[in-house]
C-alpha positions in Angstrom: 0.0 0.0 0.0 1.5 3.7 -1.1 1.2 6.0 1.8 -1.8 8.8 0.9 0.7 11.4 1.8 2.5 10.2 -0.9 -0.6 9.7 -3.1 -1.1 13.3 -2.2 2.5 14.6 -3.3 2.0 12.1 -6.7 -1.5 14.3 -7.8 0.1 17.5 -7.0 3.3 16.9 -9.2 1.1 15.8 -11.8 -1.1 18.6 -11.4 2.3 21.1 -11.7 3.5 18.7 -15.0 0.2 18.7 -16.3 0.0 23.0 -15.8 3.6 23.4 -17.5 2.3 21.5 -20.4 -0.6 23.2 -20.7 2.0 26.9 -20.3 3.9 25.1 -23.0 1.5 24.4 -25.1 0.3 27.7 -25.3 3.6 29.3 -25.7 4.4 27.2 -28.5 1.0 28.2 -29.8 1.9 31.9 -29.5 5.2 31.4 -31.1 3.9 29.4 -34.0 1.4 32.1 -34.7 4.0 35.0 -34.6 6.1 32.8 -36.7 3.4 32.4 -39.1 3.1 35.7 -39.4 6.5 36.9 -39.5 6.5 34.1 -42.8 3.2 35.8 -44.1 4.7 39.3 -44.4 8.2 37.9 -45.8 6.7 35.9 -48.1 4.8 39.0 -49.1 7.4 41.3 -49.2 9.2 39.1 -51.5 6.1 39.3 -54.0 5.7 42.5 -54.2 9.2 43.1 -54.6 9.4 40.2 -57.3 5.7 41.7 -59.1 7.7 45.1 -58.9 10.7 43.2 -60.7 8.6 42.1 -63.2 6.1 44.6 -64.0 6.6 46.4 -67.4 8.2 49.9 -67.0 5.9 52.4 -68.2 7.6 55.0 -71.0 8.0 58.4 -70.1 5.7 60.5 -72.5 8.0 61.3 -75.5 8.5 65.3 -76.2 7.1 67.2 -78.8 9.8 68.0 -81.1 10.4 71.5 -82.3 9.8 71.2 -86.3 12.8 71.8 -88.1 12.2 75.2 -89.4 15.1 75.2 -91.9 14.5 76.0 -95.5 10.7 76.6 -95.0 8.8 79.3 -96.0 8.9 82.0 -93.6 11.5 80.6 -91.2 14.1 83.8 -90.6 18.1 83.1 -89.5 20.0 85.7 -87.9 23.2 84.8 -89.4 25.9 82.9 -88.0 29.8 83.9 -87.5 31.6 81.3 -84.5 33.9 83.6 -82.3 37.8 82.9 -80.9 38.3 85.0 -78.3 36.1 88.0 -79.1 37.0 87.4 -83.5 35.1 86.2 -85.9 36.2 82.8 -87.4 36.5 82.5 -91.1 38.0 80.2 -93.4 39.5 80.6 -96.8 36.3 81.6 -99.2 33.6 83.6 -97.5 30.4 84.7 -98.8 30.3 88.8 -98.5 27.3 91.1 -98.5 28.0 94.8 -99.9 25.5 96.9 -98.5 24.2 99.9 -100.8 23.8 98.0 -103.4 23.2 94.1 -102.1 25.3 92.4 -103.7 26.4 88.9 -102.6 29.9 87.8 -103.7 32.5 84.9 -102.8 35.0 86.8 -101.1 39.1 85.0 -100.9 40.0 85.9 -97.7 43.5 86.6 -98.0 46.4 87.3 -94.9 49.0 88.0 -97.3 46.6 91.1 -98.8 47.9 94.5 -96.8 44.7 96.1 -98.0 41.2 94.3 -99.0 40.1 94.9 -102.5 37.1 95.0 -105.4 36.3 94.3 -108.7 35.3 97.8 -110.2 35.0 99.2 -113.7 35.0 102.3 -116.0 36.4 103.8 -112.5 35.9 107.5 -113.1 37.1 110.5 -110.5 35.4 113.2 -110.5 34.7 116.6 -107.9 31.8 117.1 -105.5 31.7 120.4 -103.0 35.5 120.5 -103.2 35.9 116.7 -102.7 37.5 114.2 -104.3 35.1 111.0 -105.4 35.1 108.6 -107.7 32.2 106.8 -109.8 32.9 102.9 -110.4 30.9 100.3 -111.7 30.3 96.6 -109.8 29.4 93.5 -111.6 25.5 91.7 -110.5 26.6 88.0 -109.7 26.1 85.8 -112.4 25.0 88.6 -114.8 26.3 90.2 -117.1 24.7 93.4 -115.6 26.8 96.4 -113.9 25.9 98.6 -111.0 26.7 102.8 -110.8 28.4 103.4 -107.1 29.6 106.8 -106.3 32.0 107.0 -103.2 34.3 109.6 -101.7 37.6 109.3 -102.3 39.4 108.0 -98.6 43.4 107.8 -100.2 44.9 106.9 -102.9 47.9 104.0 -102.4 50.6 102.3 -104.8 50.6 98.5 -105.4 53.3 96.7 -106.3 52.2 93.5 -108.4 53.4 90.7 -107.2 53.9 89.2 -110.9 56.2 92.0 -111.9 58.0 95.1 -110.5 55.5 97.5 -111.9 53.3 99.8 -109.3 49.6 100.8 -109.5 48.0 103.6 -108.4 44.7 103.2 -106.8 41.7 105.4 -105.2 40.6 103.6 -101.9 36.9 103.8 -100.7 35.1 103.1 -97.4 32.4 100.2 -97.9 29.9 98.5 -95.1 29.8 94.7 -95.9 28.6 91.6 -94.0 30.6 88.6 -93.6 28.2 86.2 -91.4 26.2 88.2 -88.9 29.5 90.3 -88.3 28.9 94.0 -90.2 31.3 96.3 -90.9 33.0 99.6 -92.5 36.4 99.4 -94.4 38.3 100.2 -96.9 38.8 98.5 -100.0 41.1 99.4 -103.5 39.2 99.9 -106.6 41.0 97.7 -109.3 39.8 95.5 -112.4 39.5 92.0 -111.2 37.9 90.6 -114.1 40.9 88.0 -114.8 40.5 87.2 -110.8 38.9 84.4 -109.2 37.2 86.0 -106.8 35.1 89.7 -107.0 36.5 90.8 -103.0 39.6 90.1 -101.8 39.1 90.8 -98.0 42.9 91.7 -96.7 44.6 92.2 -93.5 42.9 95.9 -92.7 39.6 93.8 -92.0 41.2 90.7 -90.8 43.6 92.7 -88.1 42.0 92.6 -84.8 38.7 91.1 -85.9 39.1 88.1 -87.7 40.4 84.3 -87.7 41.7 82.4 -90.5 40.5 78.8 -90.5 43.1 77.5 -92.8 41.4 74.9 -94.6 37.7 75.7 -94.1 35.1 77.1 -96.5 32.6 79.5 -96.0 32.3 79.1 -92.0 30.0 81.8 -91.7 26.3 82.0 -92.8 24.8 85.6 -93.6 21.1 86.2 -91.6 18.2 86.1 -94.1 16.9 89.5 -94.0 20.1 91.7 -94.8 20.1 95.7 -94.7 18.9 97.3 -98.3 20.8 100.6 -97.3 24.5 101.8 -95.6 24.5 103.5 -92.5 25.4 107.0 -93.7 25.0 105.7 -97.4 26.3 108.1 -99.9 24.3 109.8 -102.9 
């Protein structure tokens, strides 16, 4: 026969075991749950990350391109003349607005030239209120037409042809001209260039100070669409 006190100590530890697994069980409970859930949101985390992965990128909207204006009726261009250090950038062959009479011409741009020069005809000097000026004739690009200038005399210099040892003298004028969107006033020798390649020969008095030879480059420079019909100042 067991003892009851013994009997009495046997119920109670069972009652104790049987409480811890009861604690246990609910603990392990608890922790399943939160580890359920801790899986649930990592599982979903890694799908939306994966969906994000996956999804197709969406195209930014694509920008209305400015139509090209160039050549179209209408469009307008200021010119264009690139700039070195404050000069204007040329190259060899340049195309050359006279102003006064709006004439466009190819123009040799020349560094070895001390003073620019023109084609002119039936050059004629003549007196106006005790002044010396002088009536020349230009030729209309590819015409056979002429057009009457009249100019004040500025100086009168002596070339020396390079081909032989014989010296011209010349009457020099002051002409405004364009080159690109660059306008100026200079002065240019009045000489028959009709066995010449080129109508202007734009020399070192323009090219001092303000101009850069490109060596190698053609016509660097563009002239702006609307050009002025008249010189500042323009002569009768």
């Amino acid at each position: 026969m067991v003892p009851k006190q013994d009997l009495d100590a046997l119920n109670t530890s069972v009652i104790n075991q049987g409480e811890q697994v009861v604690r246990l069980e609910n603990r392990t409970d608890e922790n399943f749950q939160a580890l359920t859930r801790l899986n649930e949101e990592s599982t979903k985390t890694i799908l939306d990350a994966i969906t994000e992965q996956v999804e197709k990128p969406a195209c930014p909207p694509t920008p209305k391109q400015q139509a090209c204006t160039a050549g179209q009726s209408g469009s307008k261009s200021d010119g264009r003349a690139d700039r070195l250090k404050g000069k204007v950038v040329v190259g060899e062959l340049e195309k050359f607005y006279l102003a006064g009479p709006g004439l466009i011409y190819d123009a040799r741009i020349d560094s070895g030239a001390e003073t620019s020069s023109l084609d002119a005809r039936n050059i004629t000097r003549f007196e106006r209120d005790g002044n010396n000026w002088v009536r020349f004739d230009v030729p209309v690009p590819n015409s056979e037409d002429m057009v009457t200038l009249e100019r004040e005399i500025s100086r009168r210099v002596r070339i020396i042809q390079s081909s032989t040892d014989e010296s011209e003298r010349r009457v020099v004028v002051e002409l405004q001209f364009m080159i690109g969107n660059h306008r100026q006033q200079a002065e240019f020798t009045l000489t028959n260039r009709e066995h010449l390649s080129h109508t202007v020969l734009v020399g070192r008095n323009i090219l001092r100070d303000v101009m850069l030879i490109d060596v190698g480059k053609e016509f660097a420079t563009e002239l702006p669409d609307k050009l002025p019909a008249e010189e500042n100042g323009d002569q009768p």
